[in-house]
C-alpha positions as CSV (number, residue, x, y, z in Angstrom):
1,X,245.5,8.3,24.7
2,X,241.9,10.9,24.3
3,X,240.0,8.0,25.2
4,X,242.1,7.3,28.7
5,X,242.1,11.3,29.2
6,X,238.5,11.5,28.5
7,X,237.6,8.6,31.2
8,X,239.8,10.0,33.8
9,X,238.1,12.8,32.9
10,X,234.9,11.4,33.7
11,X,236.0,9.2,36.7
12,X,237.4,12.6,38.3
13,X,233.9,14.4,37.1
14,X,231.7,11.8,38.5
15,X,234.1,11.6,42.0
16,X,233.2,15.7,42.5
17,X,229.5,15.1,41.8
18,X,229.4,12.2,44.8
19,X,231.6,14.1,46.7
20,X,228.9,17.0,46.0
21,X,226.3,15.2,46.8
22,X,226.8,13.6,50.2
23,X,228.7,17.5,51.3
24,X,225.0,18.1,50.6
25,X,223.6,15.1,52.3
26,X,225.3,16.1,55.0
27,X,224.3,19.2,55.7
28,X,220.9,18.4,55.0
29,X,221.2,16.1,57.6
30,X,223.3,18.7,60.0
31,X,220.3,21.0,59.4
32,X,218.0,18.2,60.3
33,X,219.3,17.1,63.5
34,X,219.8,20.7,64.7
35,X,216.2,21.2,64.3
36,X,215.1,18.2,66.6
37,X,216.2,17.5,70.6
38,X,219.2,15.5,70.9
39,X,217.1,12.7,72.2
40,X,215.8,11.7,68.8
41,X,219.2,10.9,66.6
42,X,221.1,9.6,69.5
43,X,223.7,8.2,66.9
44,X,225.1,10.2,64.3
45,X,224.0,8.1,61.2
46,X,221.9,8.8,58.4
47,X,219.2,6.4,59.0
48,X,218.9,7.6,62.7
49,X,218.4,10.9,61.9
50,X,215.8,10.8,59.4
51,X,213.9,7.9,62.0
52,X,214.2,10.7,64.8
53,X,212.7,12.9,62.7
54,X,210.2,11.1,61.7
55,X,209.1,10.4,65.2
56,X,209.8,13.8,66.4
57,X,207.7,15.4,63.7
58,X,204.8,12.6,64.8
59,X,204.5,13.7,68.1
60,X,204.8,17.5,67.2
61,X,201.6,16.5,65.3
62,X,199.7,15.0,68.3
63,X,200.9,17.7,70.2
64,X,199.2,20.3,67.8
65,X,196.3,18.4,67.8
66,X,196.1,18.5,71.7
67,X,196.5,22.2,71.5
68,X,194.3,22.5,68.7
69,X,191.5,20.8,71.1
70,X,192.3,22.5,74.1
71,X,192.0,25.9,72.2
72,X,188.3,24.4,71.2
73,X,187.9,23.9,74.4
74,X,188.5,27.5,76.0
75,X,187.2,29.3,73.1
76,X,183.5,27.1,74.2
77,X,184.1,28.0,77.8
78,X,184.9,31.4,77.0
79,X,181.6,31.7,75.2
80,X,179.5,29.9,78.7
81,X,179.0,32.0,80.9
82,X,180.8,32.1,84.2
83,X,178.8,29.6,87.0
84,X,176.2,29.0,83.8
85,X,175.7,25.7,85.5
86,X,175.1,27.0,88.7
87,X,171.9,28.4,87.5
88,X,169.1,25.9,87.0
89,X,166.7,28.5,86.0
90,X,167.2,31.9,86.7
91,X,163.9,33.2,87.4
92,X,165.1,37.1,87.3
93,X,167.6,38.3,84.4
94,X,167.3,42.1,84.5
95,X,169.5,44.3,82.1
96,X,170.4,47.6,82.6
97,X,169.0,48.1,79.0
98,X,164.8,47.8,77.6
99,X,164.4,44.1,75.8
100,X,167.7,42.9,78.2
101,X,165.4,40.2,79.5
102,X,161.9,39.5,81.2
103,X,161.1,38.6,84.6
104,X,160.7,34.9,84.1
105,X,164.5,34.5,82.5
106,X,162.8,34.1,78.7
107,X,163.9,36.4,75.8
108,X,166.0,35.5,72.9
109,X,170.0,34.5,73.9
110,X,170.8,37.7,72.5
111,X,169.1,39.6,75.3
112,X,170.4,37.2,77.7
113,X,174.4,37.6,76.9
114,X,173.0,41.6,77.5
115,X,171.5,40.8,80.6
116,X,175.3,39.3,81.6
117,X,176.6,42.6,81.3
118,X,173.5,44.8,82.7
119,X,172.4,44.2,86.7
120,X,172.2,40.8,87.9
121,X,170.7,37.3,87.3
122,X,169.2,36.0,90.1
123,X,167.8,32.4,91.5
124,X,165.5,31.8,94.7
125,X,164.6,28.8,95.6
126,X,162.4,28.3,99.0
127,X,161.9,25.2,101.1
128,X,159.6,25.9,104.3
129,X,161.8,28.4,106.4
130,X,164.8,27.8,104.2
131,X,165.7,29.9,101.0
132,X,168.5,29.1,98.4
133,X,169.4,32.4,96.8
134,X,172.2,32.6,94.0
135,X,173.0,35.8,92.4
136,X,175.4,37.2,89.4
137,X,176.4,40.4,89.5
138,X,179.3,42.8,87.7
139,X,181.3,43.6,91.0
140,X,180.7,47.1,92.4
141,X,182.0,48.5,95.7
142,X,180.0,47.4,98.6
143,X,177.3,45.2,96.8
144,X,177.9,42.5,99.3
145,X,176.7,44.4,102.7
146,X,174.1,46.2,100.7
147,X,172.6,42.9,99.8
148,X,172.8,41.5,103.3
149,X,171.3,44.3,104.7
150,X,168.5,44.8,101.9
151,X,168.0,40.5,103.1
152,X,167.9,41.4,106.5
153,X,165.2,44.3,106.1
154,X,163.1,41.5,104.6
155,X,163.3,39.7,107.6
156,X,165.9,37.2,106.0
157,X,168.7,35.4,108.0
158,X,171.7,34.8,106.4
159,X,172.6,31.5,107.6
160,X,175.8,30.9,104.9
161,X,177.5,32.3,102.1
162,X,179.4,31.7,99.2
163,X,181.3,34.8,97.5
164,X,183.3,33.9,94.1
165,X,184.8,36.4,91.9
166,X,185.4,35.8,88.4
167,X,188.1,37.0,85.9
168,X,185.8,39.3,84.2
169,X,184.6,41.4,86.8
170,X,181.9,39.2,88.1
171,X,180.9,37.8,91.6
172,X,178.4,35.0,92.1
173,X,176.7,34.9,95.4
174,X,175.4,32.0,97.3
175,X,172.7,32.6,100.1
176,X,171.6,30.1,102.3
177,X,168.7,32.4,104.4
178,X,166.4,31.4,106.7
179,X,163.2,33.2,106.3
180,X,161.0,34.5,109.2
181,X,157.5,34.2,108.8
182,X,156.8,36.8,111.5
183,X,158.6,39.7,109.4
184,X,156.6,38.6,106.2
185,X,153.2,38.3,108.1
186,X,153.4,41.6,110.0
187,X,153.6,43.7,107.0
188,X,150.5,41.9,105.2
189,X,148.3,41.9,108.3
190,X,149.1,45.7,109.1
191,X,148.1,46.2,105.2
192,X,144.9,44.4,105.5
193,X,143.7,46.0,109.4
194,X,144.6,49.8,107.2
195,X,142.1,48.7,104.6
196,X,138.4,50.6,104.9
């Protein structure tokens, strides 16, 4: 009779522990399929929900890696200057500070990330009566017409022109001028008649 009592005992023992365990399967698996679109465990079974989440956790991986690269990617294009490529070799990079820059765009790439933030970098490239001028500049008030007019004291047409602002408070200017050879030869021949 104690050894029948003692395996019913048992029987009824193990019966809560399986009963314990899958209650605890099965929540595992509630928490599981809660945490994962319904697209992925279309069926409620056990093996379809642990095979959705596999895959679902698979493509959250590829999807944090294409994050991961496109965060690469703007943290390198933050650090490029705006229109960097625009800019074959910018022949004037002045800074509103001493050491910004020299003349001839040389000077350390310290200097040069100061010369960013100080006046503007500037490229001129001429072809007969034709000039290519680019120019980037922090945006102040006005800087356009005071540039076109400061071109057309020079004598310089301005044929076309390209204005694009920038998130950061810059504006890169395109020139296409025509240059008149009269207006440049007048001042140098009235400077060489005034000589003694």
């Amino acid at each position: 009779v104690k050894n029948r009592e003692e395996t019913e005992s048992q029987r009824r023992n193990h019966i809560a522990v399986e009963r314990n365990r899958r209650r605890q399967m099965n929540d595992y698996l509630a928490v599981l399929r809660s945490a994962m679109p319904p697209s992925y465990a279309q069926r409620g079974d056990q093996a379809s929900i642990v095979a959705g989440a596999i895959n679902f956790v698979k493509e959250l991986e590829q999807l944090l890696q294409s994050l991961e690269a496109q965060k690469r990617r703007r943290a390198q294009l933050a650090s490029t200057p705006p229109f960097a490529g625009f800019f074959t070799s910018p022949q004037y990079s002045t800074g509103a500070g001493a050491g910004a820059g020299t003349a001839d765009g040389s000077g350390d790439a310290e200097s040069r990330r100061g010369a960013r933030r100080g006046v503007a970098d500037v490229e001129v490239a001429v072809a007969e009566s034709h000039a290519s001028v680019k120019v980037l500049a922090p945006r102040r008030p006005r800087q356009l017409v005071r540039m076109v007019v400061a071109m057309q004291c020079l004598g310089l047409t301005v044929l076309h022109l390209n204005a694009t602002a920038t998130a950061d408070h810059l504006v890169f200017y395109s020139f296409s001028l025509r240059v008149s050879l009269r207006h440049i030869t007048l001042p140098c021949t009235s400077a060489l008649c005034s000589m003694p």
